[in-house]
ZADOGU-623460 format. One record per residue: residue in one letter; x, y, z of N, C-alpha, C, O in turn. Coordinates in steps of 0.05 Angstrom, whole numbers, plus 5000, padded with zeros to 4 digits. Layout:
aXYZXYZXYZXYZ
...
This chain:
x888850273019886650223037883950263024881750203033
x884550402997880850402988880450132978877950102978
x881649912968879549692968878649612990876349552986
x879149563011878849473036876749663035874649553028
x876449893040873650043044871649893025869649773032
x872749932995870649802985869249552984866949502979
x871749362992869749102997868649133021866549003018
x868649283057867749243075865749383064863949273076
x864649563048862249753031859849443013857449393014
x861549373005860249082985859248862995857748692986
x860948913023859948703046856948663057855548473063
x856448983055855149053078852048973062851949033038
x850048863072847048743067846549073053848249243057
x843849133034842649313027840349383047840449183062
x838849503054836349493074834449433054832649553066
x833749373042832349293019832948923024831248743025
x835348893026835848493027835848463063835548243073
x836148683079835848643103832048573112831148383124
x831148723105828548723107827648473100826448333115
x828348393069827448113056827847843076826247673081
x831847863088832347633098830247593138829647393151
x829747923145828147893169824947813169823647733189
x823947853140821847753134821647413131819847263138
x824047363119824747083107824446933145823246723151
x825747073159826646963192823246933196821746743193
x822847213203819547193215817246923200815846763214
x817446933173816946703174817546443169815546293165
x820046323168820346143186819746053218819445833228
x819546313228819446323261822046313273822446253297
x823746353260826846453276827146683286825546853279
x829246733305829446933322830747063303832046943286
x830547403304832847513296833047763299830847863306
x835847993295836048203314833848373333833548423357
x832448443304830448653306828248533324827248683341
x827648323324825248213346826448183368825048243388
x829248073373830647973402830848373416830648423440
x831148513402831648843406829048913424828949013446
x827048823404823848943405823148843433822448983452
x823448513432822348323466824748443484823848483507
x827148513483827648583506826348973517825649073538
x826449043502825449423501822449313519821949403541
x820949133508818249133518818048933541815748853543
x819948803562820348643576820448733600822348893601
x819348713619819648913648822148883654823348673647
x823449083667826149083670826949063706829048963716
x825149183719825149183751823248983756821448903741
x823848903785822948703788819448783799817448653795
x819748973810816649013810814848913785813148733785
x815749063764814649003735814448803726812948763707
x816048593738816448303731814148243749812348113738
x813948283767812348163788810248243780808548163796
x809248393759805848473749805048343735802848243734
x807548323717807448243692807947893681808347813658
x807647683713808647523702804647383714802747443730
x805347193693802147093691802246723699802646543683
x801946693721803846403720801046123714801545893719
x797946213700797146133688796845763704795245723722
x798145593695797145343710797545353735796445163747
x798745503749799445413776797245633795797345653820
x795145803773793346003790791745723794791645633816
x790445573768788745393761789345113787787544993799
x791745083789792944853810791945013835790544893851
x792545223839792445373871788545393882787545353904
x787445473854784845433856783445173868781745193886
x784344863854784344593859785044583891783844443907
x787144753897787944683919786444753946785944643968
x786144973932782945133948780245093961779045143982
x780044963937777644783930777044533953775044483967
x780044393949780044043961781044143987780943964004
x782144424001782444634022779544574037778844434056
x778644694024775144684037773244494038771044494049
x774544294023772743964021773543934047772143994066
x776343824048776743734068776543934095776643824117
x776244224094775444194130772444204132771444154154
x770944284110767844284121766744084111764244074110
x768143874100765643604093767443354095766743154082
x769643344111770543034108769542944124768942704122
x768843114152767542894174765442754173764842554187
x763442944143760542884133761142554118759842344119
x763342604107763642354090764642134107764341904099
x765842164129766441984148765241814160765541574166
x763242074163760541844190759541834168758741614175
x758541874141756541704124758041344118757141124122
x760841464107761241204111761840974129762540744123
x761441074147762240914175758440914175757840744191
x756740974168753740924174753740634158753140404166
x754840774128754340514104755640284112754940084098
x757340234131759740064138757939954157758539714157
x755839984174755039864189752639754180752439514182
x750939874172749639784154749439624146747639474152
x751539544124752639204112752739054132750938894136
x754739074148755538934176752738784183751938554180
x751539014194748238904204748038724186748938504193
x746738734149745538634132746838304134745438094135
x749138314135750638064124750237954158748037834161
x751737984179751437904209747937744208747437514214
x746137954200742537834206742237594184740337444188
x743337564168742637344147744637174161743536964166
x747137174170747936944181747436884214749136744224
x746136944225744636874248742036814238740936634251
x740536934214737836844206735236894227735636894252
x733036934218730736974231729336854240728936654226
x727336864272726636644276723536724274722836894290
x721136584251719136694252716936534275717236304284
x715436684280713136564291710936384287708936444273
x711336094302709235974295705936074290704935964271
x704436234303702836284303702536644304703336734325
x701636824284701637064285700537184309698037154308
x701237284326699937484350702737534363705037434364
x700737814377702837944389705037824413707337914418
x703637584425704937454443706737324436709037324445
x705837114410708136984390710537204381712937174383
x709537374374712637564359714237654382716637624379
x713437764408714737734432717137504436719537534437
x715637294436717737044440719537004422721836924426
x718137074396720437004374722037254377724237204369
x721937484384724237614388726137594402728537614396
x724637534432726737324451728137214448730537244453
x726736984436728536764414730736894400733136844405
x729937054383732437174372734437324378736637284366
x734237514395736737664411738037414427740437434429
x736437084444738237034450740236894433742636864437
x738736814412740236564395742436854385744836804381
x741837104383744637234375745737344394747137534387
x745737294421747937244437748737044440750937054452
x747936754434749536594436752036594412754336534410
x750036714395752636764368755436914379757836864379
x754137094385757637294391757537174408757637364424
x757336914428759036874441760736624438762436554453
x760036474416761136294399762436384373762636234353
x763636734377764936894355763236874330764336964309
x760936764328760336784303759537074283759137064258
x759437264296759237544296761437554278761337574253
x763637534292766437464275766837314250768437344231
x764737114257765936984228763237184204763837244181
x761637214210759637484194761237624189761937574166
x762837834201764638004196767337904164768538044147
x767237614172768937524147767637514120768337584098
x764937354133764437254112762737494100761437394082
x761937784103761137984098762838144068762238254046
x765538044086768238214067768837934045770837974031
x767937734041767337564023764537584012764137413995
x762637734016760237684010760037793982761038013977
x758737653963758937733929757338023933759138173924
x755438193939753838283937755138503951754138723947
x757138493968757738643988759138863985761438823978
x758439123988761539383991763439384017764139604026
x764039224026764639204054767739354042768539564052
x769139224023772039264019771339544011771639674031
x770339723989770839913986770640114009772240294014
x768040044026767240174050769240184070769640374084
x770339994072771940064097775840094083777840014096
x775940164068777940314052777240564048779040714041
x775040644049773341024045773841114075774641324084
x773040884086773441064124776040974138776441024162
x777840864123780040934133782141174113784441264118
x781041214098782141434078781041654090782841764102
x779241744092777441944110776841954135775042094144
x778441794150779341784175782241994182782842154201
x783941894152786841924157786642264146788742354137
x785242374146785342544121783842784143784443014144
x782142664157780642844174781343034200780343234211
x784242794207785242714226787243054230789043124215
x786243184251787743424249788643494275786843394289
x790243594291789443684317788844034324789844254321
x786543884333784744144343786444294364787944204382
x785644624357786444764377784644914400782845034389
x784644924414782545014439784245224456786645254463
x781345374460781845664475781845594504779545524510
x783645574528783845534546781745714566779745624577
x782545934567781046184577782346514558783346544536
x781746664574783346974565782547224583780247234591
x784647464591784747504613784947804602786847814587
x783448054605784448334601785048614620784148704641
x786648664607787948994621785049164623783449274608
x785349124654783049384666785049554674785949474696
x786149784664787049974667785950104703783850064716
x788550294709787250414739784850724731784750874711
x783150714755781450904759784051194735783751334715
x785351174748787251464751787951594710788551804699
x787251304700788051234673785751374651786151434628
x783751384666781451314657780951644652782051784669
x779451804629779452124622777152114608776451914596
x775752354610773852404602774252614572776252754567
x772452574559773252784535773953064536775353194520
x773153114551773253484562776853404572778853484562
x776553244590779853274599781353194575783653294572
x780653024557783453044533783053264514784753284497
x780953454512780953634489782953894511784754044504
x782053864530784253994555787053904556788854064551
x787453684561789553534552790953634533792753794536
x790153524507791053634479792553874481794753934472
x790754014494791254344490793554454510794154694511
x794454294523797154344544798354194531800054344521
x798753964525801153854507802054054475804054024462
x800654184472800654364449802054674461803354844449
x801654664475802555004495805054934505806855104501
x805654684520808554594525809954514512812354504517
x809054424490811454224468810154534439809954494415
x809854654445808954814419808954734391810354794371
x806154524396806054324375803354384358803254444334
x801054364377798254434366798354754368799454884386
x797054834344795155054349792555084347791754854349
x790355254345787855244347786655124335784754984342
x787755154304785954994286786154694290784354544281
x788554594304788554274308787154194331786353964331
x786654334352785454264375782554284358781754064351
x781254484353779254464343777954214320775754094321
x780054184301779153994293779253674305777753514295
x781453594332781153414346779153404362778353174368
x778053604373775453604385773153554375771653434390
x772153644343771653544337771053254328768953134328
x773353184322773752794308772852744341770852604338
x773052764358773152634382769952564387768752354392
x769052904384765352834388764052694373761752634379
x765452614347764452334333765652134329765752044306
x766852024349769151814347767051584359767151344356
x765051744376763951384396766251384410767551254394
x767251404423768151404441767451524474767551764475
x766951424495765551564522767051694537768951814528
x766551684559767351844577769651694597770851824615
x769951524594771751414608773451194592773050954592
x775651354576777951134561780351204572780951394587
x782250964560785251034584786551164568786251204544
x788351234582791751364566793851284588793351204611
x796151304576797951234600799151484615799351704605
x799951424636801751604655803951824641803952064646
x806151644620807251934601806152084586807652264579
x803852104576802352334571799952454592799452694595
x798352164606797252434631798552524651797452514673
x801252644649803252794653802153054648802053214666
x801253134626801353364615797853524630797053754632
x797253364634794853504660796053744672794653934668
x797953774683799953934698801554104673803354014658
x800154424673801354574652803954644639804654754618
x805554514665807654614669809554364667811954384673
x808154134659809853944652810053864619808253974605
x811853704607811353604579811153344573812053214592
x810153164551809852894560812052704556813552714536
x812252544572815152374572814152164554812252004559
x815852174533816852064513819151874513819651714495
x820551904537822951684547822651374538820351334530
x823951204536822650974532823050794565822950544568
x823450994588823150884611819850944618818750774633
x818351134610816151124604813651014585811251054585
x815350854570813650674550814450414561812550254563
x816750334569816650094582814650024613813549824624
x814950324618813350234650809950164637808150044649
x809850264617807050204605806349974596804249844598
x808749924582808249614574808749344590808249104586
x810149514616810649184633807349274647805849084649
x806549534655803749514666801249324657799849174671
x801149374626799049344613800048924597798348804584
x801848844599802948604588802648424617801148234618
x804048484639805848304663802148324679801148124690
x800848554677798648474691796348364682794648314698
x795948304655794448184642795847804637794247634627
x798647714644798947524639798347404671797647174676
x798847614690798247494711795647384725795047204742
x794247574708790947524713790647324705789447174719
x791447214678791146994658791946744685790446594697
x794446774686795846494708793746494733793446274743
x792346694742790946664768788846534758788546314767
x786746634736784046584729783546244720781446124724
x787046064699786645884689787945654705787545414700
x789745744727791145574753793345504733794245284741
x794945594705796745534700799345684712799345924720
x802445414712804045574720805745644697805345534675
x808045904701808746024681810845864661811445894637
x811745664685813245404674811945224652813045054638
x809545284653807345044632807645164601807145014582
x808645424598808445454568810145484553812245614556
x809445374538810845284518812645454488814745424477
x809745654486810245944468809046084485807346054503
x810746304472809246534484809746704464812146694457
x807946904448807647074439806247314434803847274437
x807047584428806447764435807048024416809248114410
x804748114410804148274395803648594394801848674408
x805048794379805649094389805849194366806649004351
x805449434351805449564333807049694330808249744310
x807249754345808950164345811350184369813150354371
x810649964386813650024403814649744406813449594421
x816949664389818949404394821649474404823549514390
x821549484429824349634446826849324437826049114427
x829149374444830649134459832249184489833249394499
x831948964497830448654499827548764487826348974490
x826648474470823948454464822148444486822748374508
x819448544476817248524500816548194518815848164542
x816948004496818047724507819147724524818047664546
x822247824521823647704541823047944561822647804581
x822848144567821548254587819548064600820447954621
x817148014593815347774605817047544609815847444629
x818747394605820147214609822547214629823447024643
x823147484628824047524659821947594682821847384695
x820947704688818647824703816947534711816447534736
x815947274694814747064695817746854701817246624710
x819846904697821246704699820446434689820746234703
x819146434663818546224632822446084631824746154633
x820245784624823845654621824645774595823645934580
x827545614596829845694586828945614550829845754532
x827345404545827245284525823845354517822245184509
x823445614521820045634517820645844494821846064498
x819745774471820445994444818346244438816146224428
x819246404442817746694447817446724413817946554396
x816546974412815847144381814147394388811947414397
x816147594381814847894382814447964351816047914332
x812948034351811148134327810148454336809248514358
x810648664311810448874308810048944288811248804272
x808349144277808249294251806049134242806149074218
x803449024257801448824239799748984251798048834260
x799049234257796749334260794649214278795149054297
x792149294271790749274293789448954290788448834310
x789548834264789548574267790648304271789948094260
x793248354296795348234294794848034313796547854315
x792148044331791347884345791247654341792447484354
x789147594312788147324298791347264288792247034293
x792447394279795147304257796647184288796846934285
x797447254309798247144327797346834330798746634325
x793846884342792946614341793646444315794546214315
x793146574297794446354272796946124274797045884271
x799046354280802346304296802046024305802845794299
x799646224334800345924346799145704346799945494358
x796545734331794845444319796945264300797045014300
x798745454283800445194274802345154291803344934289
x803445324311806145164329805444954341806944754346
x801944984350800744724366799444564353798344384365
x799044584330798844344304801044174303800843924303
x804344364301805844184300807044064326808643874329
x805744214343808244074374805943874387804844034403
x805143724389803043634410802743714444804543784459
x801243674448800943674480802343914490803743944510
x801644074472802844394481801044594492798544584490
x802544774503800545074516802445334497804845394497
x800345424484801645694472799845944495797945874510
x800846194492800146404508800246644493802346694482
x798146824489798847024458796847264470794447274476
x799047474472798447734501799147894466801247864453
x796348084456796148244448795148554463793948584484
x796048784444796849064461797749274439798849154420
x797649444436799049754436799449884453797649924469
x801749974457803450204476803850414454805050384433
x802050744469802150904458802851194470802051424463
x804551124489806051334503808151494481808151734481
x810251354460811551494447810251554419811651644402
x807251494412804951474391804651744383804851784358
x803952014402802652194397804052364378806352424371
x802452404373802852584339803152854349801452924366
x805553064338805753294350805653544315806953744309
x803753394301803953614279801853844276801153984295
x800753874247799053964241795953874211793853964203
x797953614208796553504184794153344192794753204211
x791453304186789153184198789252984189787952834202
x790252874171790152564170792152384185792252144183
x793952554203796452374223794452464244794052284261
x792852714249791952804273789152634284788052684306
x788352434264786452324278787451994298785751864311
x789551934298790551694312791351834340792251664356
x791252104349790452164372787952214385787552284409
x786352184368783452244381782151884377780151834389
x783151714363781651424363783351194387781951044400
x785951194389787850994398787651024431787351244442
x787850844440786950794471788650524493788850324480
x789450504513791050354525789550084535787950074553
x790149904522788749574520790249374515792049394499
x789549154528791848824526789748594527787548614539
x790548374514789048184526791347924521792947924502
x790947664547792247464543790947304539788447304544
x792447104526789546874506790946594510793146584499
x790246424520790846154528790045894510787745794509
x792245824497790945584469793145364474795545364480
x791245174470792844884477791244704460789244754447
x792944414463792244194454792443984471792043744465
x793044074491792843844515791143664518788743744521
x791543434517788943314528787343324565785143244574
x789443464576788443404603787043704609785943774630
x787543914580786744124593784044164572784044404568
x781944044556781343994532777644074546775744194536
x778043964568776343904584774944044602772943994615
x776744284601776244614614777144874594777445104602
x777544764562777245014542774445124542772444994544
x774445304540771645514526771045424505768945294501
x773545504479772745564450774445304436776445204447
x773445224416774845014408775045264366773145344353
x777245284363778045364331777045264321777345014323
x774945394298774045154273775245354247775445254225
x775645484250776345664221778245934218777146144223
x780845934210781646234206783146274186784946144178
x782046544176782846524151784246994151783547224160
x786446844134787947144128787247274103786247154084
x788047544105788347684082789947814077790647914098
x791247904057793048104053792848254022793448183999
x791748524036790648634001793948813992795348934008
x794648783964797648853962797149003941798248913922
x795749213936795949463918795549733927794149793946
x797049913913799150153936797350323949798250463968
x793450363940791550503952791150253985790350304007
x791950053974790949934004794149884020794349764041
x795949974009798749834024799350184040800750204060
x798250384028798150614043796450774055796451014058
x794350524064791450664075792150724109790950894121
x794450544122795250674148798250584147799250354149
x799250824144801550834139803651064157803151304153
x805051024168807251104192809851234176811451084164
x809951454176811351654159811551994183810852064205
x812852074162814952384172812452524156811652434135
x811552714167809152934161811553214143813953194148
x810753394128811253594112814053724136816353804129
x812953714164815253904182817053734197818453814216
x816953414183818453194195816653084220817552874227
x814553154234813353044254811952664244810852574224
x812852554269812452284255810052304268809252494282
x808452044261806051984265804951734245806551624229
x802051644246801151484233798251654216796151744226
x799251654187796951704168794651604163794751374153
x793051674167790351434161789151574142788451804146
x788651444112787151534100785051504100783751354115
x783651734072781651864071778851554063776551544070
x780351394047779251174031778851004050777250844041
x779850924086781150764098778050614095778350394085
x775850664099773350534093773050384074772250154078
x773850524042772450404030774850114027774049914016
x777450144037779849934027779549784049780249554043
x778549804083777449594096774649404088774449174096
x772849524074770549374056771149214034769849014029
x773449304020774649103994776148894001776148693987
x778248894030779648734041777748514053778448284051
x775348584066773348504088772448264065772948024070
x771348334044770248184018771547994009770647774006
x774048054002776247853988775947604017775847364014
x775947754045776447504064773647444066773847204073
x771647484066769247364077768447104055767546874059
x769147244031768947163998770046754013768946534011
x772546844025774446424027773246294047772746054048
x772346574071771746454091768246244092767446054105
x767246454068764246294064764345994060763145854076
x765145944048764145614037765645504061764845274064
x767645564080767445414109765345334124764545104129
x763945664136762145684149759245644137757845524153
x758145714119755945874113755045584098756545444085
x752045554105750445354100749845294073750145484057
x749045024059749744934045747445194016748145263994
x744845254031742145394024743945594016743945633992
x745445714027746246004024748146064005747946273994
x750145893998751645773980750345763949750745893929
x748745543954747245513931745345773914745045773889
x744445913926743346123922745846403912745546613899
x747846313923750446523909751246463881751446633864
x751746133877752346003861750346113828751046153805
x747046123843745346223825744946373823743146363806
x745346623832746246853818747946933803747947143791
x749546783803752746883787752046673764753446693744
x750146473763750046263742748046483717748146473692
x746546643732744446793730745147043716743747143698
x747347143724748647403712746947493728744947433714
x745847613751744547823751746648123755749048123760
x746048213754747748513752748348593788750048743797
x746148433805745348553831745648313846743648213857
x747948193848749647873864747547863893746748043909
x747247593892745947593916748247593944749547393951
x748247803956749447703982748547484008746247414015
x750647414017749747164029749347204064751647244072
x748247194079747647264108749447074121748746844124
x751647134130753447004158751346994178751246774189
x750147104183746747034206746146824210745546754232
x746046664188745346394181747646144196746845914202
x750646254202751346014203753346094233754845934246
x752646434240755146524264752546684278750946814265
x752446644311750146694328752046914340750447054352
x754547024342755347284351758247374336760047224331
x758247594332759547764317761747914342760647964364
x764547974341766048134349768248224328770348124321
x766748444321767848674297770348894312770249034332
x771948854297774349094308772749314314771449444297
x772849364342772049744340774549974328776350094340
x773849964307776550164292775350454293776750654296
x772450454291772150694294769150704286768250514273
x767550894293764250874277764150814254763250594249
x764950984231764451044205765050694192763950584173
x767450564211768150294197765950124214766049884208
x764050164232762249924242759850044226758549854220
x758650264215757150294211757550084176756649864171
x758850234162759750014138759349824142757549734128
x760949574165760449344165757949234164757349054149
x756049354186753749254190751549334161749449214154
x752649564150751049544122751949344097750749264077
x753749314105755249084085753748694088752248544075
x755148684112753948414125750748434127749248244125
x749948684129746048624145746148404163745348174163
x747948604184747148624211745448704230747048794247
x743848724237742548774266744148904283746248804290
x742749204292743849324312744849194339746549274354
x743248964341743848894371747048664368748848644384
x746548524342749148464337751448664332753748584338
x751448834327754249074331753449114356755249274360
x752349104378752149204401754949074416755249224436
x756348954417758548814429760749004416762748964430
x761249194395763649314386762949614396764449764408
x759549664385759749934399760749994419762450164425
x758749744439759749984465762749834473764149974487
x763649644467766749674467769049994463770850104476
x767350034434768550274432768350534446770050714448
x765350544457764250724472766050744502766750934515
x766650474505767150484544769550494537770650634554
x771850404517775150344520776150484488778550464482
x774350594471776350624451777250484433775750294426
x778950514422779750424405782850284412785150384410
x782050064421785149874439786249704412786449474421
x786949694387788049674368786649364371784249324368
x788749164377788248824363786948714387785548514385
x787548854411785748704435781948744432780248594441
x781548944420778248954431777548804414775148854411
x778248604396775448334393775848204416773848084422
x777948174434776847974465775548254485773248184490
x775648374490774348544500771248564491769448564507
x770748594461767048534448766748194465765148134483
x768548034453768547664474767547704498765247634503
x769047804515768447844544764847994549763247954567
x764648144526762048304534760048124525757748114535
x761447924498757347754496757047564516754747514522
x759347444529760147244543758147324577756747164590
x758747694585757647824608754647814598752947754615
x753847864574751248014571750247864548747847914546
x750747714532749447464509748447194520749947074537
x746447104513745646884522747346704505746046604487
x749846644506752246444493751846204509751746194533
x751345934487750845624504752445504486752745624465
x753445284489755145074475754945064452752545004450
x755945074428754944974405754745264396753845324374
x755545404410754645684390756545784385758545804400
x756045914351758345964341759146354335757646504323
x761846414347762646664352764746814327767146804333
x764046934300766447014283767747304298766547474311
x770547284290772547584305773047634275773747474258
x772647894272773148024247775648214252774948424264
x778648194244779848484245781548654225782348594202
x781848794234783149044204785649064221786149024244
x787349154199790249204205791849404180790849434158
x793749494187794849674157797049394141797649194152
x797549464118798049384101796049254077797349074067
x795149264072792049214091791648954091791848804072
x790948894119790048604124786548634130785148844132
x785648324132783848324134783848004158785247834147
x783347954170783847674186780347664204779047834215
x779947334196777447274217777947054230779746884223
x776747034246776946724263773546684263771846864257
x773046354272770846254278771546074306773645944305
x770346054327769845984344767645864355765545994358
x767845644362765445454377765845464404768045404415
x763645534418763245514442762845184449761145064437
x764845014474764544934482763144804511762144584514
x763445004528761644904549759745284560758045284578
């Protein structure tokens, strides 16, 4: 057996000829061990890492393009439409007046040009009525000189292209909670402090510090809560947590806000088409749908969608839903009843960043009526011109409100410390797509030259200019005060979120129709005027709508 050792010994490369033949590989440009070793060691191996790490380069550059010809076409095809339907007539005229021809006046005065105009409107009614209009029209699209063919190939291209169906706000209807609902701050720092003595949950230092957050929440004297926790008014009771007590909340605050909707718009419950409905924190089964769908007795073939876990901006993402279900279905009625139910919500720990979603969260619904009907087109409010989403996906903003087990297992919802500054970065990224929709051509251009400019100090651009009312999520002071230093806003424009927040709280995705309802009571709102809904949500979203007032 020792030759065999020795030739498998004689066999073997020297590292000295190994080195030479991997040098020899490298340059050629062949693969070989030591590099195929090296790219896999340095290759993400989980798919997260893949997903950081992959750079997909033409298709950012394509998505950009797409972006781009995104925004051509909804804020300037109609521009290019009626220009060329102007230019299209135009010719028409030019070529039609040379083949009817002019009739001048024998003698110049004003009496002569009179007659000869006479003359001429009638001799061109006798024309169109001997089709000669018609034969102009031919001999136009024969005319050497003429754009008639390109022109009317531009407005039927930009006809077909423009061609979208619009969605319109029928009406929308909200949860006025009962007198009995309604607490004053003294009674929930009271409150608080019996749910803490019966469930031996709070101690001093948490009441105290909820009392605090409370006296600077903006929030007034009269916000709701529901029945299973103002239960605990009574010392000697604890708060029901049942989910026969969160359902009686949610058929209260859902079945009476759709009903108001059916009374206020004379629709029947048979007319719709979708129905969708939006909840954060409590998705029982049966879905909150089909609860409303029994209760309304909605046909058999009307396609619901419950949506949960989208935070407080799940409103707009709803309307989104159903602007494309009624993009794609025609002659449809969608119905989209946003809400939080926060009877099984309350936080029973000791940690202050779960402890402040009991001193901000408040009992609110609203139902929202969107169609494409033509017969109902004619009694919408708002007609959609713009909405646009966001979704910021890095782990300071994917855990800025986040629903987790506290240090002693108590569940609750975390709100962080940053939640400001990661609603301002989200707010930017969306205002950033939504601009070149809305925002005038002046204001644009002046962005453009700054950034052409380098200046170190970007010019921001005023939404003032192109949206006459604002309804900002009331999430809380500290986030309206930001906004309005961000945007340069005008106090009296946040005036529609404050006192939203002031009179109801903080009602999660319903209070941008609730701020709606208040410019609508107290804004001088006329046709043609245009209303942006700004909202925040965890994960973090960012979602706006634009709205035109119609009548």
């Amino acid at each position: 057996q020792q030759p065999k050792a020795t030739l498998a010994s004689s066999t073997e490369p020297s590292p000295q000829r190994q080195m030479a033949e991997d040098e020899g590989l490298r340059r050629r440009g062949a693969p070989n061990e030591s590099s195929e070793r090296a790219s896999r060691a340095s290759s993400p191996k989980t798919t997260a890492q893949r997903a950081v790490a992959y750079k997909p380069d033409i298709r950012v550059r394509l998505t950009v393009l797409r972006d781009w010809w995104s925004v051509f076409r909804s804020r300037y095809m109609d521009s290019v439409f009626w220009i060329t339907c102007f230019a299209l007539a135009c010719q028409f005229a030019v070529v039609t007046y040379r083949n009817v021809g002019p009739v001048q006046p024998e003698v110049e005065t004003p009496k002569a040009y009179a007659k000869a105009a006479g003359k001429a409107v009638e001799e061109a009614a006798k024309a169109a009525a001997a089709l000669r209009v018609g034969d102009a029209a031919l001999a136009c699209l024969n005319y050497p000189g003429g754009w008639m063919w390109p022109l009317a190939v531009a407005a039927l291209v930009t006809y077909l292209l423009r061609r979208k169906s619009t969605v319109y706000l029928l009406d929308f209807s909200l949860f006025e909670p009962p007198e009995e609902w309604k607490k004053s701050q003294a009674e929930l720092v009271q409150l608080m402090n019996n749910i803490g003595r019966s469930m031996k949950s709070y101690e001093e230092p948490d009441l105290e510090f909820m009392a605090k957050v409370l006296g600077n929440s903006g929030t007034g004297d009269a916000t709701a809560w529901p029945p299973g926790i103002l239960q605990c008014e009574d010392p000697t009771k604890q708060q029901d947590q049942t989910m026969v007590a969160a359902r009686h909340e949610a058929e209260t605050v859902i079945c009476s806000t759709l009903q108001r909707l059916f009374e206020s718009t004379g629709l029947k419950p048979k007319q719709v088409d979708f129905l969708i409905i939006n909840c954060s924190l409590f998705s029982p089964t049966p879905s909150l749908c089909a609860m409303a769908s029994n209760r309304f007795g909605l046909r058999s073939n009307c396609r619901t969608f419950n949506l949960s876990g989208q935070g407080c901006s799940a409103s707009l993402l709803s309307v989104d839903l159903a602007a494309e279900l009624l993009q794609n279905n025609p002659c449809s009625l969608a119905v989209v009843v946003s809400t939080e139910l926060i009877t099984q919500s309350l936080y029973h720990g000791h940690e202050k960043a779960f402890l402040l979603q009991n001193t901000l969260f408040r009992c609110g619904g609203a139902a929202v009526a969107l169609t494409n009907k033509a017969s109902l087109i004619g009694r919408a409010k708002y007609r959609l011109r713009h909405l646009v989403r966001t979704q910021i996906t890095d782990d300071e903003s994917y855990s800025a409100v986040f629903q987790c087990e506290d240090g002693s297992g108590a569940t609750g919802v975390r709100l962080s410390k940053k939640i400001v500054e990661v609603a301002g970065n989200a707010m930017k990224v969306n205002l950033t797509q939504l601009g070149p929709l809305v925002l005038p051509l002046s204001e644009q251009l002046r962005v453009v030259w700054s950034l052409l400019r380098r200046s170190p100090k970007r010019y921001l651009p005023s939404f003032k200019a192109a949206i006459d009312h604002f309804c900002i999520h009331a999430g809380g002071r500290a986030v309206l005060d930001g906004i309005e230093k961000n945007l340069k806003l005008d106090p009296d424009d946040m005036l529609p979120s404050r006192t939203v927040l002031r009179e109801r709280g903080n009602t999660s995705s319903s209070s941008i129709w609730y701020e709606l309802r208040y410019i609508e009571e107290h804004a001088n709102i006329r046709r043609g005027h245009k209303v942006m809904q700004l909202g925040f949500g965890s994960g973090f979203k960012c979602n706006s709508a634009v709205w035109s007032r119609c009548r």
